[in-house]
C-alpha positions in Angstrom: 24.9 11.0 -30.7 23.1 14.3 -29.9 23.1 15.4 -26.3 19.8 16.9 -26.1 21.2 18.9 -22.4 22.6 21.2 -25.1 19.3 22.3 -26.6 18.2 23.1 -22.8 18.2 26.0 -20.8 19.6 25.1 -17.2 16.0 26.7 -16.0 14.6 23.5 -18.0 16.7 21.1 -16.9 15.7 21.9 -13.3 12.1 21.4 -13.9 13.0 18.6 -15.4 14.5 17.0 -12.7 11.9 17.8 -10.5 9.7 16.0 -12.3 12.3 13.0 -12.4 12.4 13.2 -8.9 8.5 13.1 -8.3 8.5 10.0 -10.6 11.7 8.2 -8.4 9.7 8.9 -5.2 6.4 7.5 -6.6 8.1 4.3 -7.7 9.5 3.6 -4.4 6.1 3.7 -2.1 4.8 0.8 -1.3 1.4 -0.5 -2.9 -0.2 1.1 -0.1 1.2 4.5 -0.4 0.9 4.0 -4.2 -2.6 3.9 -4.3 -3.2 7.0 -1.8 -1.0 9.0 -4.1 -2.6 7.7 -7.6 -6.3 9.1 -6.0 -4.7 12.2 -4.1 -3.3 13.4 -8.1 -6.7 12.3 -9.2 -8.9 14.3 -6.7 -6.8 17.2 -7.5 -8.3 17.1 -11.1 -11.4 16.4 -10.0 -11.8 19.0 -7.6 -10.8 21.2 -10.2 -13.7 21.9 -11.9 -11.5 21.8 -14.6 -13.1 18.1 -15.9 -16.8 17.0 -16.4 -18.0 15.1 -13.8 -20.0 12.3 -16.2 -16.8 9.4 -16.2 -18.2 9.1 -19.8 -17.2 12.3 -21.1 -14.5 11.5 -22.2 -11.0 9.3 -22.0 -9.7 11.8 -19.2 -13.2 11.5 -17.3 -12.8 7.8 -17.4 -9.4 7.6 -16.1 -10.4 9.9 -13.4 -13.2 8.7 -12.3 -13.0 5.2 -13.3 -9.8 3.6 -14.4 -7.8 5.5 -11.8 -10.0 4.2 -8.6 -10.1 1.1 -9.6 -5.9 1.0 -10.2 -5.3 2.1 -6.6 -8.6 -0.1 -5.5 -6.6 -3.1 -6.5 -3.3 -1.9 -4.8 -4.7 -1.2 -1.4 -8.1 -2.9 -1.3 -8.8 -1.5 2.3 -8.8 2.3 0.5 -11.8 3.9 0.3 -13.3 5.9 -2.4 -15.3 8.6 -3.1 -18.9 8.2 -4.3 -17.6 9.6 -7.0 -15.4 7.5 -8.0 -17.1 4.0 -7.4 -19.3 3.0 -10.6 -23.3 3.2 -10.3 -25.1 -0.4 -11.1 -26.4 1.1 -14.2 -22.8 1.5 -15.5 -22.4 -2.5 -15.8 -24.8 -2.8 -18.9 -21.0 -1.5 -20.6 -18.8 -4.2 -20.9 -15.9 -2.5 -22.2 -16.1 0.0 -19.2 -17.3 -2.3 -16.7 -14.0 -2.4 -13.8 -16.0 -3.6 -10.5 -15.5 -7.6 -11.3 -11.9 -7.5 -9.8 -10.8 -8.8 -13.2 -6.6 -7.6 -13.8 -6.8 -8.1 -17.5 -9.4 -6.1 -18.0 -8.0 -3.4 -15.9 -5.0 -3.8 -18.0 -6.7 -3.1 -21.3 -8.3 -0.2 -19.8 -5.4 1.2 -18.4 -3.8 0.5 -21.6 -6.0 3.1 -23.8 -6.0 5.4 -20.9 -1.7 5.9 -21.8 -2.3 5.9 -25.1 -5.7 8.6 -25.2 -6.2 10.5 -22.1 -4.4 13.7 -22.2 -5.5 15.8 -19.2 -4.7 19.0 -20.7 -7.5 21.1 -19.6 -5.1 20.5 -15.8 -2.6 23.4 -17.5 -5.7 26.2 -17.3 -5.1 25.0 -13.3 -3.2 25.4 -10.1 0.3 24.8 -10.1 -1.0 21.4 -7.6 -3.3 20.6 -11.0 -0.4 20.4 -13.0 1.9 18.4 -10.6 -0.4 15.8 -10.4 -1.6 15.9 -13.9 2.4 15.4 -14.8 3.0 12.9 -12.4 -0.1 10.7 -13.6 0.5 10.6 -17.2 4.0 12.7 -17.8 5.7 9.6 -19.1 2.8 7.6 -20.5 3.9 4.1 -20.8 7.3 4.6 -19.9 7.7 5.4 -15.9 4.1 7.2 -15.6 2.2 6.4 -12.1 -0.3 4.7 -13.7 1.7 2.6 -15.8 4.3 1.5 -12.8 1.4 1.4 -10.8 -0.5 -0.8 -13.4 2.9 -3.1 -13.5 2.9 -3.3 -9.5 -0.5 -5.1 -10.3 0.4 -7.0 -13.5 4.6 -7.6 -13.0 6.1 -7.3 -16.5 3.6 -5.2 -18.4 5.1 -2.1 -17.9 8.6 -2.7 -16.3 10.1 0.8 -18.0 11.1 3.1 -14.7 12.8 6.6 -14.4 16.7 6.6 -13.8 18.1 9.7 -12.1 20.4 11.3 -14.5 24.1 10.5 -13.8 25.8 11.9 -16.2 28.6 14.8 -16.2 27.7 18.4 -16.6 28.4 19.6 -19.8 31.4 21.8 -19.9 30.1 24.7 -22.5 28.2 27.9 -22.2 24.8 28.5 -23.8 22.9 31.7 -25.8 19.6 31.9 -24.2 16.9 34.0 -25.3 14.3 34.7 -22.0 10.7 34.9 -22.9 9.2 36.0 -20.1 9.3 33.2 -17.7 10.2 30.6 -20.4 14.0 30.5 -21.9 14.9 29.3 -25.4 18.3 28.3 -26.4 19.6 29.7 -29.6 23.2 27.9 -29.4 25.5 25.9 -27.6 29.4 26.3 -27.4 32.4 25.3 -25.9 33.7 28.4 -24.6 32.2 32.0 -23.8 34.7 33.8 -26.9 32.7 31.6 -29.4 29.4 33.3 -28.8 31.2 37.3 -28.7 30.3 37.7 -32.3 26.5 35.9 -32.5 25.8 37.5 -28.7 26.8 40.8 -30.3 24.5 40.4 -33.8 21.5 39.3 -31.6 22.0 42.2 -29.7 22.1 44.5 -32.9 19.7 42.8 -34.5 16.6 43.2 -31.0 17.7 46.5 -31.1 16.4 46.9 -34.7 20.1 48.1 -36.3 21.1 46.9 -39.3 23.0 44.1 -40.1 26.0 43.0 -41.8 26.2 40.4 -44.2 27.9 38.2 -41.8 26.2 39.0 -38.8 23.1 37.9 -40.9 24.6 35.0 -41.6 25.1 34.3 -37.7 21.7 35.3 -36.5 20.0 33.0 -39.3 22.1 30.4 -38.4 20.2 30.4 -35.0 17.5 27.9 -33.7 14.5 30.1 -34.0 16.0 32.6 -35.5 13.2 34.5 -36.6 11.7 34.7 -33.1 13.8 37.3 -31.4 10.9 39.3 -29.6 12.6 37.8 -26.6 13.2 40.2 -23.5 16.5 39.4 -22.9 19.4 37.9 -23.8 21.7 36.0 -22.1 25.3 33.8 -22.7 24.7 31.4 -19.3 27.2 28.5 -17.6 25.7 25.1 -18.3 24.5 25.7 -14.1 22.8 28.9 -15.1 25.2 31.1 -14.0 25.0 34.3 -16.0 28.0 35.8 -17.6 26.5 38.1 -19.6 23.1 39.4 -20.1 21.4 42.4 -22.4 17.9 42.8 -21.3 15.4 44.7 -23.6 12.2 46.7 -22.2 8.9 48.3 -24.5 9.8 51.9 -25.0 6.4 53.9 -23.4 4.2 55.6 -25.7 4.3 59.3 -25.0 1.2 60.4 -23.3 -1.6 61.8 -25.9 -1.5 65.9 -25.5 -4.8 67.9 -26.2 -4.4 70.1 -29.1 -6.0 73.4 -27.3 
């Protein structure tokens, strides 16, 4: 079986364990404490500007400022929403939209297309609080979201899948990473530091525009993404993130223009 840690930089298995985290801490509030958090995420969006403010928009609108109220509505019926968020008489000639009769199965259903076709990705043009809370409502759709685990605190059984902290070992190998900026891409994984001298070395060569040899060719195309290497740096990293060794590349300055006279 593939460990997929391998194809990770450390940097992204952090984040992801953030996010784990958030999800763990959602599931254990209480209904109560569910709900505030479900319309907190949700404001956040809102509030954003980021989203139309018609709930008919679009999936995302609906969830927002439909499906989403009336989720937490149900687990803390004492929680008071936004105008905003509570639906205008008007809105009950739509059956299919319709979520003020107090009816669980048709919250279900509703909920049920939001995990499968709201995406909330306008929330990445946001704050780093927009993107949070757009992660922690739909991160892992139907599989340990907070809406699905807060849909299947209402309806028991529906969506029983939860997040599991990750228990397993470290891995005991080293890593190639290629550092884009903020974001890091792993080219390889290997059991020891010595097995990435050679490849460490051709990427090297290769940034630096040099030519190649036929076998360090063969190495550096034997890379993932081997035919991105604009990275700006490069890096042989502990599974932790402890760098062992690092090349970093900058943009050579263009000489200032001089005025022929």
């Amino acid at each position: 079986m593939v460990d997929f840690r391998k194809m990770l930089s450390a940097r992204a298995r952090d984040e992801i364990a953030v996010r784990r985290e958030r999800a763990m801490a959602f599931q254990a509030l209480d209904p109560a404490g569910m709900a505030a958090s479900l319309v907190a995420a949700s404001r956040s969006l809102i509030d954003s500007g980021l989203f139309n403010t018609d709930p008919t928009w679009s999936y995302d609108e609906w969830a927002l400022h439909r499906c989403i109220p009336a989720l937490a509505k149900r687990l803390d019926p004492e929680l008071e929403l936004r105008a905003d968020e509570i639906a205008k008489p008007e809105e009950k000639r739509d059956p299919l939209t319709w979520l003020e009769a107090g009816d669980d199965q048709k919250l279900l259903s509703s909920i049920t297309s939001i995990l499968s076709h709201a995406s909330f990705r306008r929330a990445e043009a946001g704050s780093e609080e927009v993107r949070i809370a757009s992660d922690l409502l739909l991160e892992y759709r139907d599989r340990g979201s907070a809406i699905s685990v807060a849909m299947d605190t209402v309806t028991p059984g529906q969506f029983p899948k939860r997040t599991e902290p990750d228990t397993r070992d470290p891995l005991p190998g080293v890593q190639l990473v290629a550092t884009h900026g903020a974001y890091d891409r792993v080219l390889r994984y290997a059991e020891s530091e010595a097995e990435l001298d050679d490849v460490y070395r051709a990427v090297v060569a290769v940034r630096q525009g040099e030519e190649l040899s036929d076998d360090d060719e063969r190495l550096v195309r034997g890379l993932r993404s081997w035919e991105q290497m604009d990275f700006g740096a490069i890096s042989i990293q502990a599974f932790d993130g402890t760098v062992l060794r690092e090349q970093s590349f900058t943009a050579e300055e263009e000489p200032a223009p001089v005025l022929a006279l």
